[in-house]
Backbone as CSV, one residue per row, in Angstrom:
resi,resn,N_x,N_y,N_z,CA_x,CA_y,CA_z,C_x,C_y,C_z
1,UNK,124.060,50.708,124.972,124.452,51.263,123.684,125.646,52.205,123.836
2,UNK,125.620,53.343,125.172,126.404,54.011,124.707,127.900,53.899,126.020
3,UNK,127.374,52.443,126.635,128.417,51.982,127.758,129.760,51.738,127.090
4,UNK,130.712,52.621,128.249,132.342,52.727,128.196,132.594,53.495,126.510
5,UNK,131.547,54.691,126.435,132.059,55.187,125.127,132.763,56.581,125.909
6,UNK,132.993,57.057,127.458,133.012,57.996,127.986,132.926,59.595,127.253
7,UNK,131.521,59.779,126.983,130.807,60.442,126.709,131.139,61.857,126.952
8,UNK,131.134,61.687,128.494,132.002,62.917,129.563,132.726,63.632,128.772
9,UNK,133.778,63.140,127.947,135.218,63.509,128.113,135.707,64.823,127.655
10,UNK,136.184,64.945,127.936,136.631,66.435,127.396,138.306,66.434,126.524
11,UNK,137.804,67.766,125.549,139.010,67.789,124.762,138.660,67.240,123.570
12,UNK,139.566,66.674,122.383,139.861,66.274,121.200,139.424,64.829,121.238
13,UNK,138.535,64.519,120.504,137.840,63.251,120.310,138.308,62.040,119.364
14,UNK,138.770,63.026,117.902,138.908,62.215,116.528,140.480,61.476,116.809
15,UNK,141.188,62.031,117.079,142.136,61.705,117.522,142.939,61.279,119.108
16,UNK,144.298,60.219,118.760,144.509,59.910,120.334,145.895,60.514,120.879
17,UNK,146.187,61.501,121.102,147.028,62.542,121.641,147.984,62.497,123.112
18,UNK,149.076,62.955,123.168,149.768,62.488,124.117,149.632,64.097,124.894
19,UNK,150.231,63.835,126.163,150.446,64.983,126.929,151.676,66.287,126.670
20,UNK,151.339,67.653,126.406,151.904,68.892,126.208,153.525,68.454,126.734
21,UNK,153.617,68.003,127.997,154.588,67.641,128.984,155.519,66.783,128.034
22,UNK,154.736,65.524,127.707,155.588,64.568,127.028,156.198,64.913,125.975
23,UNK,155.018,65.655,124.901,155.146,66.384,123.255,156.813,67.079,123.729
24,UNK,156.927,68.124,124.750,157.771,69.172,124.579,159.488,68.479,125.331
25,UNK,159.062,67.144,125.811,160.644,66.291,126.524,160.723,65.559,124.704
26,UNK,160.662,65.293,124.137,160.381,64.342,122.850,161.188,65.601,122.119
27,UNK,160.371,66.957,122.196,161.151,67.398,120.901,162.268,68.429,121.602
28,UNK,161.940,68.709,123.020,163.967,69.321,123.516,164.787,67.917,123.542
29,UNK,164.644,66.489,123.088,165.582,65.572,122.486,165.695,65.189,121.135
30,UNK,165.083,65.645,120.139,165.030,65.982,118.980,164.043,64.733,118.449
31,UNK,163.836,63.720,118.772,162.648,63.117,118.644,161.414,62.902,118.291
32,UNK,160.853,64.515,117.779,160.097,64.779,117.352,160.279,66.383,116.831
33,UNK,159.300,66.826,116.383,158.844,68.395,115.851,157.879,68.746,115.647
34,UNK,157.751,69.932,115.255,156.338,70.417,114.358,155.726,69.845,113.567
35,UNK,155.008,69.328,113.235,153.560,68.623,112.188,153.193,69.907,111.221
36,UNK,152.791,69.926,110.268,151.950,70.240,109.187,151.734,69.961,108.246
37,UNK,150.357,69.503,107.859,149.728,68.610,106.472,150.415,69.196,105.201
38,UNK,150.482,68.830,104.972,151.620,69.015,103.841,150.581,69.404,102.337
39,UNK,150.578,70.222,101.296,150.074,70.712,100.394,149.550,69.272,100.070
40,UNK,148.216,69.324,99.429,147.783,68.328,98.225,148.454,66.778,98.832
41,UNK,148.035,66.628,100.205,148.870,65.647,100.615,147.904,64.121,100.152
42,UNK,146.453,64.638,100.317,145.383,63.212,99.589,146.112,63.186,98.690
43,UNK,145.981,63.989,97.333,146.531,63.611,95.813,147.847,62.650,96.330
44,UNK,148.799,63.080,96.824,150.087,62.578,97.121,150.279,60.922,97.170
45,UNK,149.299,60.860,98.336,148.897,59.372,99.014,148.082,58.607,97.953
46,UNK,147.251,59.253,97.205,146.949,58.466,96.396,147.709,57.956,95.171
47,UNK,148.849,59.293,95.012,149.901,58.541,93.515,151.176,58.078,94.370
48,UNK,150.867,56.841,95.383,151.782,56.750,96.170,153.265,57.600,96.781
49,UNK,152.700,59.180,96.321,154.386,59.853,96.483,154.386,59.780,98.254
50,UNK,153.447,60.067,99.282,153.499,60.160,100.112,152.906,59.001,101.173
51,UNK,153.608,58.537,102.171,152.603,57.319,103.458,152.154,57.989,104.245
52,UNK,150.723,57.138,104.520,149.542,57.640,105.820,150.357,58.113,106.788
53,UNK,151.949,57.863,107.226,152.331,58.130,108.326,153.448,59.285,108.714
54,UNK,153.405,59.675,107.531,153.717,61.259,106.803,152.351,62.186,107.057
55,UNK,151.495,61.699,107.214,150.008,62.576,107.435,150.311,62.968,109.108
56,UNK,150.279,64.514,109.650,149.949,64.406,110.785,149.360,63.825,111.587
57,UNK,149.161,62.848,112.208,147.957,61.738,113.348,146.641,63.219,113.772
58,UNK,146.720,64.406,113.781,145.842,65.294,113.864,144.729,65.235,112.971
59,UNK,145.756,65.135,111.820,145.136,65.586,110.569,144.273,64.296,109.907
60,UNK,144.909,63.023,109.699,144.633,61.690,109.872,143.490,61.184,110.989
61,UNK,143.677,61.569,111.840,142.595,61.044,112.804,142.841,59.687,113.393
62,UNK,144.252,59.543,113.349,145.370,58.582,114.413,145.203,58.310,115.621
63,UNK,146.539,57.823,115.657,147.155,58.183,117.114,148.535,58.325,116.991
64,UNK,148.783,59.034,117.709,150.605,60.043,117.819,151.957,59.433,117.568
65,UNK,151.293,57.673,117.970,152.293,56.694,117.771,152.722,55.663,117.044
66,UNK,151.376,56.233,115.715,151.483,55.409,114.433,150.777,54.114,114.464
67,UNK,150.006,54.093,115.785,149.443,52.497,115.502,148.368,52.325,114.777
68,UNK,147.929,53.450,114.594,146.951,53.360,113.713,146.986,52.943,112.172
69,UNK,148.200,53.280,112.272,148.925,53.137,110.654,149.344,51.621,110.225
70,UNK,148.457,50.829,109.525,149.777,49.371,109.056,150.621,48.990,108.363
71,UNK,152.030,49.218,109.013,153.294,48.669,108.694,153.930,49.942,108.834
72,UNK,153.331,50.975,109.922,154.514,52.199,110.261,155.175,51.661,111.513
73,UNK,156.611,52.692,111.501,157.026,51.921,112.415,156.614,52.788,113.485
74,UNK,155.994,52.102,114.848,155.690,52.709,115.935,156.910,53.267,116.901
75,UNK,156.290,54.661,117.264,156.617,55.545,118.076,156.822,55.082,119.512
76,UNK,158.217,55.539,120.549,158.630,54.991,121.442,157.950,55.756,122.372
77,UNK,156.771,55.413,123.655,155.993,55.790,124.685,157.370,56.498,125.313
78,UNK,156.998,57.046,126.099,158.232,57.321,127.539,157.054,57.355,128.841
79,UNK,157.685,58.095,129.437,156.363,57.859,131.403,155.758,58.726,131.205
80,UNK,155.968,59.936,130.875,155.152,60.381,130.663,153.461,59.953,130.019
81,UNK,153.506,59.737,128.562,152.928,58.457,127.575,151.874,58.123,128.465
82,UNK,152.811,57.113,128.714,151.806,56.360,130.022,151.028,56.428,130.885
83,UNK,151.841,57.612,131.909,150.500,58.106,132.723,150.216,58.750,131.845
84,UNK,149.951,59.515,130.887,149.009,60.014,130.160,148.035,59.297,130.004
85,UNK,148.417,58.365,129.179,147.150,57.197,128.699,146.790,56.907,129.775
86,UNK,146.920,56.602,130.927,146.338,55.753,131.513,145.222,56.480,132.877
87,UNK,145.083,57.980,132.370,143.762,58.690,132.947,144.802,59.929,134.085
88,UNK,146.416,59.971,133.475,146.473,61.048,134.546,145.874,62.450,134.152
89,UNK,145.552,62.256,132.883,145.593,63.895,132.566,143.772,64.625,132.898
90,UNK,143.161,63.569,133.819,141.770,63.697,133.800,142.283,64.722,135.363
91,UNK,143.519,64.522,136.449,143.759,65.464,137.423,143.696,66.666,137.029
92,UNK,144.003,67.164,136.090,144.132,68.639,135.556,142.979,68.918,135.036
93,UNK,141.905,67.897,134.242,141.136,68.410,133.593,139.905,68.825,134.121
94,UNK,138.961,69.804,134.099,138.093,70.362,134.543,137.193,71.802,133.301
95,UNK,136.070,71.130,133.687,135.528,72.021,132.975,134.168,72.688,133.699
96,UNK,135.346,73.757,134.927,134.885,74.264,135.523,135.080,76.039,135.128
97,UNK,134.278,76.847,134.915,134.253,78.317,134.775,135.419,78.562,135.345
98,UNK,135.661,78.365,136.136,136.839,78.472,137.355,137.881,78.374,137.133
99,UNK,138.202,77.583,136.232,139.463,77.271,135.968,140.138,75.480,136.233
100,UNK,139.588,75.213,137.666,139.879,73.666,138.234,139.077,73.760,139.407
101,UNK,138.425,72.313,139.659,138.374,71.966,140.735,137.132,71.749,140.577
102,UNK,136.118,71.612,141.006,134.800,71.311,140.705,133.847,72.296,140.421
103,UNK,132.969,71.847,139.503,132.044,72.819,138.655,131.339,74.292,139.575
104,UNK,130.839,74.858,139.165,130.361,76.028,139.781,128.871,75.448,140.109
105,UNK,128.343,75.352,141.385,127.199,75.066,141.480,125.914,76.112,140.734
106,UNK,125.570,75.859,140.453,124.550,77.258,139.561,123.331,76.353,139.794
107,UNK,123.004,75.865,140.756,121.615,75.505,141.396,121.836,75.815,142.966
108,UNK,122.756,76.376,143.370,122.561,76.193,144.895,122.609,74.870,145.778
109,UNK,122.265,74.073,145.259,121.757,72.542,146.117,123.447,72.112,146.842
110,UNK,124.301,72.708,146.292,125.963,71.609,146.357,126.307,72.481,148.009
111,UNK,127.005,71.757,148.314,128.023,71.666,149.348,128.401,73.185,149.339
112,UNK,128.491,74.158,150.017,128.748,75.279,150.353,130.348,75.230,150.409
113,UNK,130.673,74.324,151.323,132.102,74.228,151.093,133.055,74.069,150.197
114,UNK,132.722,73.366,148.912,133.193,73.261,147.661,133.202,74.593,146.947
115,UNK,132.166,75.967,147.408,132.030,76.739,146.535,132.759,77.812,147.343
116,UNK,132.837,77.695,148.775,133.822,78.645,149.372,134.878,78.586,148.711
117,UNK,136.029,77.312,148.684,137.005,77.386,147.830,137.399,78.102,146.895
118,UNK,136.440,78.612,145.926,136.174,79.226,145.003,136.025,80.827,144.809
119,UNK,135.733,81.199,146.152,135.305,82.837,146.656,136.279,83.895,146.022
120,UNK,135.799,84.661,145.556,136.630,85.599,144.884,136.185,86.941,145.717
121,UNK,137.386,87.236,145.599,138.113,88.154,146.417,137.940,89.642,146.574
122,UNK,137.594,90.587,146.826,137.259,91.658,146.049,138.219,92.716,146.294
123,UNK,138.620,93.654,146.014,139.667,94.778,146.134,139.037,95.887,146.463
124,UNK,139.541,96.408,147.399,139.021,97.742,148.005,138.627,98.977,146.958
């Protein structure tokens, strides 16, 4: 039932989002900008003044590159994009107290060595 729904995951669910990295090369080439839902933007869409693809993909519950949208024109990936999508951004991600790297054992049972890593330091 709930196979390859990755359950795990961490972060923003409703939506499909590109990497901080990519967002900020896109808009120092002017390629993109700031998003915000725009006043009374349902009413809008419904008296055709405004398209789904005028809706932030945040706000919409998209994806960043319009495919969600039919008959917008889709958004150009770069490498970034890519390895994004394609599980780099799970290296950084951690949802460890810590900050990165693997969870805080809080049973004792784990590898001592994993939690040395971790040793904080104390100041005289």
């Amino acid at each position: 039932k709930n196979k390859g729904k990755d359950l795990g995951r961490l972060g923003p669910t409703g939506f499909k989002s590109r990497s901080m990295q990519a967002w900020q090369e896109a808009f120092d080439q002017g390629k993109t900008g700031h998003s915000f839902a725009p006043l009374n933007y349902k009413e809008k869409m419904k008296k055709g003044l405004m398209k789904r693809e005028d809706v932030p993909y945040m706000v919409r519950g998209g994806s960043w590159d319009n495919s969600d949208v039919k008959g917008a024109k889709k958004l150009k990936w770069s490498k970034e994009d890519k390895e994004y999508a394609k599980g780099g951004y799970k290296k950084e991600q951690s949802a460890s107290i810590l900050g990165s790297g693997p969870g805080f054992d809080w049973t004792g049972n784990g590898s001592k060595s994993a939690n040395s890593a971790h040793e904080i330091s104390r100041g005289n």
